[in-house]
C-alpha positions as CSV (number, residue, x, y, z in Angstrom):
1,X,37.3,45.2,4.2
2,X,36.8,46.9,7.8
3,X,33.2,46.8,7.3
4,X,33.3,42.8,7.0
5,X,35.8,42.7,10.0
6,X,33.2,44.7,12.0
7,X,30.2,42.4,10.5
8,X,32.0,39.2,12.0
9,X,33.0,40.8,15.1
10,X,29.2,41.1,15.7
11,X,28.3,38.0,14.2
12,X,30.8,36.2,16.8
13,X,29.7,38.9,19.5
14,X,25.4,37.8,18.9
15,X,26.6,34.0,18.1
16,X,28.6,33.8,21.9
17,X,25.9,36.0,23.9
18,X,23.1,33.1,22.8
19,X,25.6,30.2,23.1
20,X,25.9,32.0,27.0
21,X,22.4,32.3,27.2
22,X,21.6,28.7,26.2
23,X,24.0,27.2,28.6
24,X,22.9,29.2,31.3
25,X,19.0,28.2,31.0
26,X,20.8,24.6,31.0
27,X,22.3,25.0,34.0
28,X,18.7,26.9,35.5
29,X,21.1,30.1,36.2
30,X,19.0,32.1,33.7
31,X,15.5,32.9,33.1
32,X,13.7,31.6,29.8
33,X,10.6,33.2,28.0
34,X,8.1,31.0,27.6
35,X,6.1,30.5,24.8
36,X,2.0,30.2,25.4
37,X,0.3,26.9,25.5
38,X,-1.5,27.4,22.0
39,X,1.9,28.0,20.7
40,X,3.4,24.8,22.5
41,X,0.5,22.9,21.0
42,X,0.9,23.6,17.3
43,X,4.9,23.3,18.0
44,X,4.0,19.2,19.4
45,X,1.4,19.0,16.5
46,X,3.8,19.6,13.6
47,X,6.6,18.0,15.4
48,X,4.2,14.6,15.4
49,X,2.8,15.4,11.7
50,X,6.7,15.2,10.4
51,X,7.7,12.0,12.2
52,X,4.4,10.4,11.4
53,X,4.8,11.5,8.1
54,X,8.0,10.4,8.0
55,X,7.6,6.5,9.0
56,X,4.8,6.5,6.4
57,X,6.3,7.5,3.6
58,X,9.1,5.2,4.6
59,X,6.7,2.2,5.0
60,X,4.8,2.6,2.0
61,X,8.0,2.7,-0.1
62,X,8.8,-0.7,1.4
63,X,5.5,-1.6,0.7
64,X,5.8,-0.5,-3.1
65,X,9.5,-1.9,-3.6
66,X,10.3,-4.4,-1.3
67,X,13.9,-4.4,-2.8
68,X,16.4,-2.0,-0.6
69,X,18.7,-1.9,-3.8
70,X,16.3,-0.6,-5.8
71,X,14.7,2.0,-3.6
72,X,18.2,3.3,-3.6
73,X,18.6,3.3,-6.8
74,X,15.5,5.1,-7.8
75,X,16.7,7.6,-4.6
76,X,19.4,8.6,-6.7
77,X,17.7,9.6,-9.9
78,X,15.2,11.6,-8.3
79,X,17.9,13.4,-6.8
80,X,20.0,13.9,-10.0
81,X,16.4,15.0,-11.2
82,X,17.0,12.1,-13.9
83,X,13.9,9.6,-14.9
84,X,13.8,6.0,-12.8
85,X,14.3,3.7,-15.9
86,X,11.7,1.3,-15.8
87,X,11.5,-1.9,-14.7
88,X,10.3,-5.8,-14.9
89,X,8.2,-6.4,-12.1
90,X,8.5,-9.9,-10.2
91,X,5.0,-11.0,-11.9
92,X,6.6,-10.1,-15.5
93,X,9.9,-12.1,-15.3
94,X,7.3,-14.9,-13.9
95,X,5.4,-14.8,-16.3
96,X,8.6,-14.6,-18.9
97,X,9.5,-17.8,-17.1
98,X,6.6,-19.9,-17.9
99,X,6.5,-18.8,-21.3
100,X,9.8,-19.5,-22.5
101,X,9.1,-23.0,-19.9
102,X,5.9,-23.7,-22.1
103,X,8.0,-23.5,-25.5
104,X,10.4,-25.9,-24.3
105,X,8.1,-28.4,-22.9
106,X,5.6,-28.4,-25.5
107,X,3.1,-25.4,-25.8
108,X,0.8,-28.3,-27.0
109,X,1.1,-30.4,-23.7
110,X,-1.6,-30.1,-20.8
111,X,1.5,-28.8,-18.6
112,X,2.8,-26.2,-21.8
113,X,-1.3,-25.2,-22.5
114,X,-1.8,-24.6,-18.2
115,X,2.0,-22.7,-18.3
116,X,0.8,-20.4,-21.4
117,X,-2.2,-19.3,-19.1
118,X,-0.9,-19.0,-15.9
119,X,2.1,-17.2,-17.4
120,X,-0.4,-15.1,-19.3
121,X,-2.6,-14.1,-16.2
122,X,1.1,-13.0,-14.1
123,X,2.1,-10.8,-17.0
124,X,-1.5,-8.9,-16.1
125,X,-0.8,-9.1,-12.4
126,X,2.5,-7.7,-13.0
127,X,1.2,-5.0,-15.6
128,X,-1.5,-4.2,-12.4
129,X,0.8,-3.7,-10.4
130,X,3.0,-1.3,-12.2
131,X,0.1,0.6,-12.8
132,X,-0.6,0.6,-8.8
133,X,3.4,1.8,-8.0
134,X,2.8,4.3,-10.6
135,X,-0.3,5.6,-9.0
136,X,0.3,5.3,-5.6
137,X,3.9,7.2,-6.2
138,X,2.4,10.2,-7.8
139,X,-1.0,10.5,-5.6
140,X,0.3,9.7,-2.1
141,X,4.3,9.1,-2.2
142,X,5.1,12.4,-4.1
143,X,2.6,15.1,-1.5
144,X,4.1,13.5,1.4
145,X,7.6,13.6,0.1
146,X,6.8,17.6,-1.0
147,X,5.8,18.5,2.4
148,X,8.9,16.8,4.4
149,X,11.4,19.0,1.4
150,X,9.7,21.7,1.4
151,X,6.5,23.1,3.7
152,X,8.7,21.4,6.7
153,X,12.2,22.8,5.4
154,X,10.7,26.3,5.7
155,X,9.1,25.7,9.6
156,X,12.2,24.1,10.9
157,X,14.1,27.5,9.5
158,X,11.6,29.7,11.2
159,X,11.8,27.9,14.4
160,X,15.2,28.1,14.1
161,X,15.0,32.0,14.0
162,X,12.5,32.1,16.4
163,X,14.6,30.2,18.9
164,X,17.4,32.6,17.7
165,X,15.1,35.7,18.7
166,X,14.1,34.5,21.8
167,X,17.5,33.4,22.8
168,X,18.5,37.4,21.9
169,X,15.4,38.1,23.8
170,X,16.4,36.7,27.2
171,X,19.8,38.0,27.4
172,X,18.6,41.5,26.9
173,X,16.6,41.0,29.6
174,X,19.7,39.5,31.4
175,X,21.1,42.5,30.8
176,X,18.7,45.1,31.7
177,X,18.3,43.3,35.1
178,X,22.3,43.4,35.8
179,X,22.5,47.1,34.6
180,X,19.1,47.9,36.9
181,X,21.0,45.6,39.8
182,X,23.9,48.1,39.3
183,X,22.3,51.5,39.0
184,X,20.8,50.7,41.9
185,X,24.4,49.7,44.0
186,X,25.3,53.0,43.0
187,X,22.5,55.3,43.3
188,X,22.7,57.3,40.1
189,X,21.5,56.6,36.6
190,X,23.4,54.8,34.3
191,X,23.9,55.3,30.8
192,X,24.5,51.0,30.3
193,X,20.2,50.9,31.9
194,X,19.1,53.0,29.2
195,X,21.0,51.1,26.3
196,X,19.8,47.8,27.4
197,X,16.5,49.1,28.0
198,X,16.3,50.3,24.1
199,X,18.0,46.8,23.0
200,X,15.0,44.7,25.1
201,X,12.6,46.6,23.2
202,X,14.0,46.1,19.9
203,X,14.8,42.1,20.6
204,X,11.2,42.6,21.5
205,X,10.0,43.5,18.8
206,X,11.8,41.0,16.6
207,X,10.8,38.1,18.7
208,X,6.9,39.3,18.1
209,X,7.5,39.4,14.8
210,X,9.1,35.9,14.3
211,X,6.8,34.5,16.7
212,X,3.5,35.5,14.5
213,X,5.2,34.0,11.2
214,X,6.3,30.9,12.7
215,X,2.4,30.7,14.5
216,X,1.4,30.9,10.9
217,X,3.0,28.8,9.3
218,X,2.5,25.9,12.3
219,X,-1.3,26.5,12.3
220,X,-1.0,25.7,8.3
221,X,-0.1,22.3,9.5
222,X,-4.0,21.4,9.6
223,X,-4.1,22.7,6.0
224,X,-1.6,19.8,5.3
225,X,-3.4,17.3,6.8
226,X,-6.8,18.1,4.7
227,X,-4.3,17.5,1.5
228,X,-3.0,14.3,2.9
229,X,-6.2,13.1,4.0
230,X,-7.3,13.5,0.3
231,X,-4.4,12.2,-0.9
232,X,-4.8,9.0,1.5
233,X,-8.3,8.3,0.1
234,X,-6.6,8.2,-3.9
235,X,-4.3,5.9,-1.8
236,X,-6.8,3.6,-1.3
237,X,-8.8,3.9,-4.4
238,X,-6.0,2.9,-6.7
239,X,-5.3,-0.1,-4.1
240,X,-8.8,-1.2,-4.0
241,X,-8.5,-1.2,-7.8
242,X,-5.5,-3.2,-8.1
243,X,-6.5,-5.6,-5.9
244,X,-10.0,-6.0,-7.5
245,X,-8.2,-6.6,-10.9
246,X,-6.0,-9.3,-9.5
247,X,-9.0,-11.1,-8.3
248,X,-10.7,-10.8,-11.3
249,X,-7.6,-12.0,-13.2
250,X,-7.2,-14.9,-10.9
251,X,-10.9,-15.8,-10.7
252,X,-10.8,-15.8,-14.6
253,X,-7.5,-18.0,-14.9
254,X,-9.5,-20.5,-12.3
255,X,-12.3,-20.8,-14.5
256,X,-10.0,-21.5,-17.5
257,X,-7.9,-24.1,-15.4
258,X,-11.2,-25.7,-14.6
259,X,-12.3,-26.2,-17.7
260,X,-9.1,-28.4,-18.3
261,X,-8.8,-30.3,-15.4
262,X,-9.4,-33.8,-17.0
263,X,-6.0,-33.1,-18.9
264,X,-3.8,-33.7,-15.8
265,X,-2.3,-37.0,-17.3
266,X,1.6,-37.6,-17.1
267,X,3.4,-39.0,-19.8
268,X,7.1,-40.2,-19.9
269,X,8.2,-38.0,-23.2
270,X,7.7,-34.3,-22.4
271,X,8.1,-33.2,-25.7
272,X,5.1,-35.1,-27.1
273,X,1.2,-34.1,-25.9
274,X,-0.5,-36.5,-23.3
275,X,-2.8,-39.0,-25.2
276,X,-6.2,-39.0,-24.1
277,X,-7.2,-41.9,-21.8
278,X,-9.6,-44.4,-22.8
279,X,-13.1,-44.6,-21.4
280,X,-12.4,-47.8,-19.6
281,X,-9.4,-46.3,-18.2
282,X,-11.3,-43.8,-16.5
283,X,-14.0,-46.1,-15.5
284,X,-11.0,-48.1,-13.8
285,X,-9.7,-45.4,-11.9
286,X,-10.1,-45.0,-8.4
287,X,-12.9,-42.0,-7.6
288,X,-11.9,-39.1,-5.6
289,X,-13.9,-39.4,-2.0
290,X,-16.3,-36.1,-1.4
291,X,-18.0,-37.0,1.9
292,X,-19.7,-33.9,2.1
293,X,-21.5,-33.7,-1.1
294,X,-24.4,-36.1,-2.4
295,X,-23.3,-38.6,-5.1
296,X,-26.0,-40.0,-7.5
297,X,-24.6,-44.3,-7.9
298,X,-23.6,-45.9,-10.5
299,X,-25.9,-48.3,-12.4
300,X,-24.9,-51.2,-13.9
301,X,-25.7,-50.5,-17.9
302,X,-25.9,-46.5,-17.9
303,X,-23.1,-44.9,-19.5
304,X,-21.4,-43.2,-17.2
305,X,-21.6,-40.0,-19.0
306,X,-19.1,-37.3,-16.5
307,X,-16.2,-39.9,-16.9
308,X,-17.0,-39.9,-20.6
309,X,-16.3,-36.2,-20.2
310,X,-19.6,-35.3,-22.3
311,X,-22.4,-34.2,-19.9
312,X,-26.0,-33.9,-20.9
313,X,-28.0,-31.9,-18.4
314,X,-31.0,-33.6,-19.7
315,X,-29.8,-37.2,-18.7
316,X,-28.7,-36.1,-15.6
317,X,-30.8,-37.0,-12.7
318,X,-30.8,-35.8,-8.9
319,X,-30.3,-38.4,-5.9
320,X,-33.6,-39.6,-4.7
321,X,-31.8,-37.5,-1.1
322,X,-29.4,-36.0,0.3
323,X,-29.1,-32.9,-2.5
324,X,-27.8,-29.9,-1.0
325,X,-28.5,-26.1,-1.2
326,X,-25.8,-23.3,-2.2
327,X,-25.8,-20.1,-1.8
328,X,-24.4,-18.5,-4.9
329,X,-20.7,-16.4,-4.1
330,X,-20.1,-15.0,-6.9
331,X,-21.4,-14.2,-10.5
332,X,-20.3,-17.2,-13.0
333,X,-21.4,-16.7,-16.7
334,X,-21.2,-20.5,-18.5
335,X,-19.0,-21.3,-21.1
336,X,-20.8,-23.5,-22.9
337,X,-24.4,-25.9,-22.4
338,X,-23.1,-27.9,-20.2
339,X,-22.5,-25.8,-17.7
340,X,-25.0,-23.5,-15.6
341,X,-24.5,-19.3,-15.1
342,X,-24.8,-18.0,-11.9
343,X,-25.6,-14.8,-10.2
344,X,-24.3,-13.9,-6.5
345,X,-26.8,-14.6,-4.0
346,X,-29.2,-16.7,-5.3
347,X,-29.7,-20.3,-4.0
348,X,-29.2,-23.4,-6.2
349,X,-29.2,-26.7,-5.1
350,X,-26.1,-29.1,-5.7
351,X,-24.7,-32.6,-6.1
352,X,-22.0,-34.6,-7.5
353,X,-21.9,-37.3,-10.0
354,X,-18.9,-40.7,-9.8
355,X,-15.9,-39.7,-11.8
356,X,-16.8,-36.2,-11.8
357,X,-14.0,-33.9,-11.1
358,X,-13.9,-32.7,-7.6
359,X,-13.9,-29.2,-8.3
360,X,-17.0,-29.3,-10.0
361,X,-21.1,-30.0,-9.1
362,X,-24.0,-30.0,-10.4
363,X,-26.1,-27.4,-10.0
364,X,-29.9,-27.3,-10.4
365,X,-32.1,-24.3,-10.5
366,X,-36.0,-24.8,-11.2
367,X,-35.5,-26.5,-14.9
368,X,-32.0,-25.3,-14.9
369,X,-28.9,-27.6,-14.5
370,X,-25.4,-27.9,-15.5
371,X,-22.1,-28.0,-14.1
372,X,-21.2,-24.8,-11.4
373,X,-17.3,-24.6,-9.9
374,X,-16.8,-25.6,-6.3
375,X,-15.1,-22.3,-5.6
376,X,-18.0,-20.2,-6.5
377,X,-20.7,-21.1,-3.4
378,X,-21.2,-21.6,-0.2
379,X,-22.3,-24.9,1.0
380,X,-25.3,-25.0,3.3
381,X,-26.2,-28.1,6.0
């Protein structure tokens, strides 16, 4: 029991002599050791890795889970080391939506058949981008979030110490000059130089020691940035795949939607399919206007064989002028003879046909021809 009296005795004695020091160097009434300009620099370094880190980590969980509730709520259960349950993402329910909409309406109708794939194509959107949050939270989230809990936890507490020593440090000092100030007044030795002399030493020695483990730790700091640098390039690999599968999935769903586009018709009883329209009904219909793009005329007596919706490549034939070139954007593999595959890059030439849907051409390529998507070239003057 006396030994724990005399313990906090000290305690409050060391605790009040650095609160006296502190205040003082405030005030400029005391002198402060100063740390070396190496030492400085690795202190502004990790102080600018943490808060960087910091807003990053922040941002990218915005960027993950846009929903505030829910990045609370996944907060929580990492910190009751329980597992997030998982959840629907946005391009799931969405694609729930349209299924369950497709059902109702008629999964035989153009609008059911086009909600059945689009909803199709968001489920594989949405199971992308689970596998993205997944990814990125592991490879990038969880590094950044162990250095900030624990490499930076442990150099705050030797700074901490450090500042402590040093604090200890100075007041020695403080001392030593007073006792020095009044040995001198007096003109004999006194015991009070000697004691502070043997406490600067030790306070000396202590602050040396603190300052090399705290100088080690700091100059780790570059070591941590190697490991987030690394973990910043997985980062980017798992976005640059999710993204490339969403374009793939969406470039895919645009070629199925193509294929269908004559199959836009309304009809008044939703719960019955569309009937086809006639062949003169088509004929009748006013033709969508694509100035840019050649357009071989009608002639009285020829079948119009696009509006029919059966093309024959062979009975196809170019305007006497005004075809176009294309430069090919992507690869396109047909889906069936009347259409033409392409292959990025290489130049076709193009031209449209009356009654021919507008997101379509023909495409010609030596004896090649068939119909290409709009989407998938680049038209040339």
């Amino acid at each position: 029991m006396e030994f724990n009296v005399k313990k906090l005795a000290s305690d409050a004695g060391v605790f009040f002599s650095r609160a006296m020091q502190f205040t003082e160097e405030k005030l400029g009434q005391a002198e402060k050791t100063e740390l070396d300009a190496h030492f400085e620099n690795l202190l502004a370094r990790a102080d600018c890795t943490k808060n960087w880190t910091e807003k990053i980590l922040r941002q990218t969980e915005v960027l993950l889970q846009p929903n505030p509730s829910a990045r609370v709520e996944e907060f929580l259960y990492e910190k009751l080391d329980r597992k997030v349950p998982s959840r629907v993402t946005n391009g799931e329910l969405l694609a729930q939506y349209m299924t369950e909409a497709a059902n109702d309406f008629g999964p035989g109708t153009p609008y059911g058949k086009t909600l059945i794939k689009v909803g199709e194509t968001q489920r594989r959107l949405g199971a992308a981008e689970r596998e993205f949050i997944r990814s990125a939270s592991i490879n990038f989230l969880t590094p950044l979030r162990n250095f900030l809990e624990g490499d930076w936890k442990t150099i705050s507490k030797e700074r901490r110490i450090l500042q402590n020593r040093r604090l200890d440090l100075d007041a020695c000092k403080a001392r030593l000059k007073k006792a020095k100030a009044a040995e001198a007044k007096a003109a004999l030795w006194n015991d009070e130089v000697e004691k502070a002399e043997h406490e600067m030493r030790l306070t000396q020695t202590e602050f040396d020691r603190q300052a090399e483990v705290t100088r080690l730790l700091l100059e780790g700091i570059s070591s941590t940035h190697v490991n987030h640098l690394r973990c910043l390039h997985e980062f980017v690999e798992s976005q640059t795949n999710y993204y490339a599968q969403c374009y793939q999935f969406m470039l895919d769903l645009q070629k199925q939607l193509g294929r269908f586009s004559g199959t836009f018709v309304g009809n008044a009883d939703s719960t019955s399919p569309a009937a086809a329209p006639s062949a003169s009904a088509v004929a009748a219909a006013p033709l969508p206007a694509v100035p840019t793009i050649p357009v071989v005329p009608t002639i009285v007596g020829v079948p119009n064989t696009v509006a029919e919706g059966v093309l024959n490549p062979n009975e196809v034939k170019p305007p006497a002028s005004g075809t176009r070139k294309a430069r090919v954007l992507y690869d396109y593999e047909a889906a069936d003879s009347t259409e033409l595959a392409l292959l990025a890059d290489e130049m076709i030439t193009v031209y449209s046909l009356p009654g021919m849907d507008p997101d379509w051409l023909i495409g010609e390529r030596g004896n090649q021809k068939g119909k290409v998507p709009v989407t998938y070239l680049e038209l040339l003057s």
